[in-house]
Each structure stands twice: as C-alpha cells, then as structure tokens.
C-alpha positions as CSV (number, residue, x, y, z in Angstrom):
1,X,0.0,0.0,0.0
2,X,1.0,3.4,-0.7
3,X,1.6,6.8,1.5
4,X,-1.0,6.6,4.5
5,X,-2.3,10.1,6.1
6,X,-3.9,10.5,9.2
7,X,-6.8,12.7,9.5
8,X,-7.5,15.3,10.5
9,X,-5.1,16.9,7.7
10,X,-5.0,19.7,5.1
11,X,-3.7,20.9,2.2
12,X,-2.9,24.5,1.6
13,X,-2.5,26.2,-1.5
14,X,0.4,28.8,-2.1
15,X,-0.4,31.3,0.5
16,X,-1.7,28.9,2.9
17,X,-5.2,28.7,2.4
18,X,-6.9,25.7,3.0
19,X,-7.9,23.8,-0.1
20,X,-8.3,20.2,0.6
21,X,-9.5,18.8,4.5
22,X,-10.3,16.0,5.9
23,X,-11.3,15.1,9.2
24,X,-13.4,12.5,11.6
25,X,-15.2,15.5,13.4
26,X,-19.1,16.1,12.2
27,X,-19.1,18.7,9.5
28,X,-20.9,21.0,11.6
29,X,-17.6,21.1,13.8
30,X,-14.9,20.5,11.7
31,X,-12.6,22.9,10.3
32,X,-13.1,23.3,6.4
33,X,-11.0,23.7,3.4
34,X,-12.9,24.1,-0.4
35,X,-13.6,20.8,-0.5
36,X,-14.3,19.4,2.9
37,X,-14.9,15.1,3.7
38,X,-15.9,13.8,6.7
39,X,-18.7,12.5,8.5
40,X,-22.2,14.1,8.3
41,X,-24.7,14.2,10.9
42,X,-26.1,11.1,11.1
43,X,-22.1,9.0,10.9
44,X,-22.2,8.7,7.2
45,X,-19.0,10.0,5.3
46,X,-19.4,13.0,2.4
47,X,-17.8,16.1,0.5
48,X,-18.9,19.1,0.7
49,X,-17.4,21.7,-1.7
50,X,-17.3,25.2,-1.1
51,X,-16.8,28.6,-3.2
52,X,-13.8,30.8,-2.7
53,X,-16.2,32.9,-0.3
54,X,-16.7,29.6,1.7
55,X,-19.9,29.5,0.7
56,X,-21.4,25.8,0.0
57,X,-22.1,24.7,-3.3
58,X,-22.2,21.2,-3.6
59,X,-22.5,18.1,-1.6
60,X,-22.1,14.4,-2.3
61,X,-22.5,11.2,-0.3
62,X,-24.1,9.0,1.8
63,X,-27.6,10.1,2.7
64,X,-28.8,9.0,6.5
65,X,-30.6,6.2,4.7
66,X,-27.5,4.8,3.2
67,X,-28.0,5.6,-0.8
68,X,-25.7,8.0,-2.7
69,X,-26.7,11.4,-2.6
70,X,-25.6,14.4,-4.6
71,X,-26.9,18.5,-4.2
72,X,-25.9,21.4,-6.4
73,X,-27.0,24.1,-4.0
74,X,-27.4,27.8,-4.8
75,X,-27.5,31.1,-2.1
76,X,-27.1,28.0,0.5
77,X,-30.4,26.2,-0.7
78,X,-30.7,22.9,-2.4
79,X,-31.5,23.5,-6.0
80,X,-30.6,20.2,-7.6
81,X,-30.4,17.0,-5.8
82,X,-30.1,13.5,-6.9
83,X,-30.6,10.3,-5.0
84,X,-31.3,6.7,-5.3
85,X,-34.9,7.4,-4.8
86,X,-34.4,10.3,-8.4
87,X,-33.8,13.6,-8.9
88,X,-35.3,16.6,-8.0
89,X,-35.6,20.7,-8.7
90,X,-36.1,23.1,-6.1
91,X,-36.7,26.9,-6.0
92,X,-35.3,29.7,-3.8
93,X,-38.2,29.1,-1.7
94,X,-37.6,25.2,-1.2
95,X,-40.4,24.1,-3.0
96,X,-40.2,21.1,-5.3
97,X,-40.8,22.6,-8.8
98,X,-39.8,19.2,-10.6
99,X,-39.2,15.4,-9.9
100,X,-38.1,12.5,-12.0
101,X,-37.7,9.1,-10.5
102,X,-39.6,6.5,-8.6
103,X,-43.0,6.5,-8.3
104,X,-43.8,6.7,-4.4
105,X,-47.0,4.9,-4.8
106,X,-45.5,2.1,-6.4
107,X,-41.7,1.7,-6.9
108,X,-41.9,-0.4,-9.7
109,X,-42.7,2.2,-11.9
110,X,-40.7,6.0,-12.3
111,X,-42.9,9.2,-12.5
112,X,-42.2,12.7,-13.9
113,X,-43.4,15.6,-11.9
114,X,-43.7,18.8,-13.1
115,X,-45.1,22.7,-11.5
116,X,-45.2,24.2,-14.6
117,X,-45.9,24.1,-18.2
118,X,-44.8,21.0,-20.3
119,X,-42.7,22.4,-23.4
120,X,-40.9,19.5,-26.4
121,X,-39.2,21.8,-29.0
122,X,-37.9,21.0,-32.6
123,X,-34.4,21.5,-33.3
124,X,-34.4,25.1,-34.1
125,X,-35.3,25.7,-30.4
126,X,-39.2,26.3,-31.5
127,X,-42.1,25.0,-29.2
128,X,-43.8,22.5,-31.4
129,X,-45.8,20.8,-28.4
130,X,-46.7,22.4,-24.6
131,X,-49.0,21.6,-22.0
132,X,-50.2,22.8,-18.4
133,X,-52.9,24.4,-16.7
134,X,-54.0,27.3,-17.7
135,X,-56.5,27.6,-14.3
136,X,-56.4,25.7,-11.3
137,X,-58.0,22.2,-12.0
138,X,-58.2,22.5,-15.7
139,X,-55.1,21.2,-18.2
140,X,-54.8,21.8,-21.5
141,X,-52.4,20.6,-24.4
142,X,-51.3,22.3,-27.5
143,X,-50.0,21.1,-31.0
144,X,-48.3,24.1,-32.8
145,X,-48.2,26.3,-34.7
146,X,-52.1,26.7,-33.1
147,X,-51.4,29.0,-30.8
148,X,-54.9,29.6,-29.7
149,X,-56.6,26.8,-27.8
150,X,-59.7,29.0,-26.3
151,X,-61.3,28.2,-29.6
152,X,-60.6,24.5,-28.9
153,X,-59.9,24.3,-32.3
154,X,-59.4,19.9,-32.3
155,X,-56.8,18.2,-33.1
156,X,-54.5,21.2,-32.7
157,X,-55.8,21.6,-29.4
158,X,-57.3,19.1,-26.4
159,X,-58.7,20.6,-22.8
160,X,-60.3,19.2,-20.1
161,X,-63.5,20.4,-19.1
C-alpha cells in the first residue's frame, strides 16, 4: 500500500489557504478547506465543496438512509439534488418545482413531476408541443403552430373540461 495520512489533515495552497480537508469531526464542527470530507450528521461520510467565499455549493454522499446522494446548491439552498430514490428541482423558496424518479405509490414504476408548463421543441429551439394548466383544475395541451386553444380548435388543441 501506498503513502497513508492521518486525519485530521490539510492541504494548503500557495499562501496557505486551506484547499483540501479531511477530518473524523461532524461537518458542523470541523474545520473546512474548499472541498471538505468527513462524516455528516447522522455518521455517514461526504464532501462538501465550497466557493472561494466559503460559501457551500455542492455536496455528495451518503444520505442517512445509506444511498448515494448528490446536491448542487445555490444562495445556501438545495437547487438540484439527486438520489437513489431520483432527482429533483427546487426553487429559492424550497419548493419542489420538478421530480423525475420513482413513483412513491409504487416503486416499480418511475414518474415525472412537473409545477409548470410542459414544453418539447424542434431543433431550431421552436415549441412544437406544450401543456399545463392554464387555471387551477383544468389542463390543456397544445400542438403548434395553433397557438390559440380557447377556440378548442381539435386536433390542434385538447382541454379538459
């Protein structure tokens, strides 16, 4: 086997900032360089990355429940995370604005979740298909160039009532 290193331990660039630590203290008490591993609060073992203002900005590891986990945060809030269980889109706010993975009801089957409209584009970058809800409780779907669908004008266009 090769070198061995002890944690805790760091690695300092040039002017002897930490860039690189490890250590077998909790994240939440550990000291922390731009990219950070040890264990998080629950015992299971990750890396957390940081910006050059320390801010956090990524994380990837072992979730509490033992799968692999990975979060692209932004302003300190997950925005992106994946997990064994699929991946998922939040907003500033939190809020789960998109989800593609298992189907909690049954995970046999995956499921797509979106808040929001539904747009498939042609090459060129040109909506050719959309759908949503244009009112709470009512969706719609729209086959372009119809851009109209109050006039239900069929097959270009099919609502619910």
């Amino acid at each position: 086997m090769g070198q061995k290193f002890q944690a805790p331990f760091s690695i300092l660039d040039e002017n002897g900032k930490v860039i690189f630590s490890v250590s077998d203290d909790p994240y939440s008490v550990g000291f922390r360089g731009r990219v950070h591993v040890a264990p998080g609060s629950g015992g299971n073992y990750n890396i957390w990355v940081h910006n050059a203002s320390g801010t956090l900005v990524a994380t990837m590891g072992e979730s509490k429940a033992g799968a692999g986990f990975f979060s692209a945060l932004m302003n300190g809030k997950d925005a992106v995370t994946m997990t064994g269980e699929g991946f998922g889109v939040e907003n500033a706010a939190g809020k789960l604005l998109a989800h593609m993975g298992l189907d909690p009801a049954n995970k046999t089957r995956a499921r797509i979740v979106l808040r929001g409209p539904l747009s498939l584009t042609d090459e060129a970058g040109n909506t050719v298909v959309d759908a949503g809800s244009p009112q709470v409780g009512l969706g719609a779907v729209r086959a372009w160039p119809n851009a109209n669908c109050r006039a239900s004008a069929l097959p270009a266009c099919i609502k619910g009532n």
